[in-house]
N, C-alpha and C positions, 0 to 999 in steps of 0.2 A: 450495324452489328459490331464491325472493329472500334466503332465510335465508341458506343457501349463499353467496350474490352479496356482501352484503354484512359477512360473515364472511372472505371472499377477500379484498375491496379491503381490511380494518382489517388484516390480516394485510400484507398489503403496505405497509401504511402504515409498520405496526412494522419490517417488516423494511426495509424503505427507509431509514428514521430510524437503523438499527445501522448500516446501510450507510456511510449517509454521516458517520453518525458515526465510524464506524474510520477512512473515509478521512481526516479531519479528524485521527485519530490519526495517519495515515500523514504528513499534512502537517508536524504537532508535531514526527514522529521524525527527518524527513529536515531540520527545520531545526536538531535539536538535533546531526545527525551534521554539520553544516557552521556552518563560523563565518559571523558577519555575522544579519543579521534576512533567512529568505529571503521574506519579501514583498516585501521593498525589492529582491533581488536579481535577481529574475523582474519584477515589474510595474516596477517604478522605472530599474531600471540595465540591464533584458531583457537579464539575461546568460542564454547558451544553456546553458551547460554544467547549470546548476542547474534551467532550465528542463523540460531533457530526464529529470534524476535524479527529478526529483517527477511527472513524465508515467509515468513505469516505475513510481513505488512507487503512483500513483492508479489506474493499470491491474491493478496486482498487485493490490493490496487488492481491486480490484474481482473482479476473477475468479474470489480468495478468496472472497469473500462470494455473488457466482454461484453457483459449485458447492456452497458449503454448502447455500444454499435449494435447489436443483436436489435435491441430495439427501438433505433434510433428513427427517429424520423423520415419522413421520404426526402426532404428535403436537406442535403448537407451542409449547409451552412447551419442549421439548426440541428443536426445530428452532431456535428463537431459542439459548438458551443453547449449541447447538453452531457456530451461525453468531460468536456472539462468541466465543469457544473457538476458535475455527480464524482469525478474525480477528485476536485476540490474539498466537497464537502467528506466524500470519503477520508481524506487526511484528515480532515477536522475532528471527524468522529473517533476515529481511531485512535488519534491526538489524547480525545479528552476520554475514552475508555483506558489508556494507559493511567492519565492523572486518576482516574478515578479508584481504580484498582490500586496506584500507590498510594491512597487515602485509606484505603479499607484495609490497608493491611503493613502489620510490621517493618519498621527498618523502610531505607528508601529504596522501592524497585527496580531506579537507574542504575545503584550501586548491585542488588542482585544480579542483576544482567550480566556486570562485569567483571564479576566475582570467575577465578580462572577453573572452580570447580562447579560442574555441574550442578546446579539448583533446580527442584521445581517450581517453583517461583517462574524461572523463565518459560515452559511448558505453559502455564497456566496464563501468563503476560501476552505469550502467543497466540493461544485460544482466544483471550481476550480479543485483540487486534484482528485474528482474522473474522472474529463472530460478528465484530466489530462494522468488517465490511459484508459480509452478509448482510447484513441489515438493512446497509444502504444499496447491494442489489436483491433485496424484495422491492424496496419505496421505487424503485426504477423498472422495475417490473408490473 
């Protein structure tokens, strides 16, 4: 039983540590699809628009990684490697639902983002990104 217990918490440990680490990816990806450094752009200049874009990809990522453990394997070593697996391609997806929506629509959407007044553009960029990861937790479901 204690075996069990503390077999659980290290498992949680690991999967916490993938966790936050994709999200960490998710922050890399969303400052490489926008121009400027976004640490400076949220903590320093608290612009909203960029603030809102990395709120939807830290939710998405997170969800992702939710449903993976939720239903992950019985086996951890295959629960990990599918939770990073669905992580990954979560960024990817997310990735290219940004490109794609800056394709479909006026002016370039990195610069919307960083624009220091409120756009819906970014509302809509966000939707984007988090529906984005939805998607990849139904295929994991």
């Amino acid at each position: 039983m204690l075996e069990d217990l503390f077999s659980g918490a290290w498992q949680s440990v690991v999967f916490g540590i993938v966790g936050v680490g994709l999200m960490a990816a998710g922050f890399v990806l969303v400052d490489l699809l926008t121009p400027g450094r976004l640490r400076d752009l949220i903590w320093v200049e608290r612009n909203a628009n960029a603030g809102l874009l990395l709120a939807a990809n830290q939710l998405g990522i997170a969800g992702i990684v939710f449903t993976a453990i939720l239903t992950s394997y019985s086996d951890f070593g295959k629960g990990l490697a599918s939770t990073v697996v669905f992580g990954l391609v979560g960024l990817a997806i997310m990735a290219l639902a940004f490109v794609v929506l800056d394709l479909l629509t006026p002016g370039k959407l990195g610069e919307v983002i960083c624009s220091p007044e409120p756009h819906p553009a970014a509302r809509v960029s966000a939707a984007t990104h988090f529906g984005a990861a939805l998607i990849v937790c139904a295929c994991i479901a």
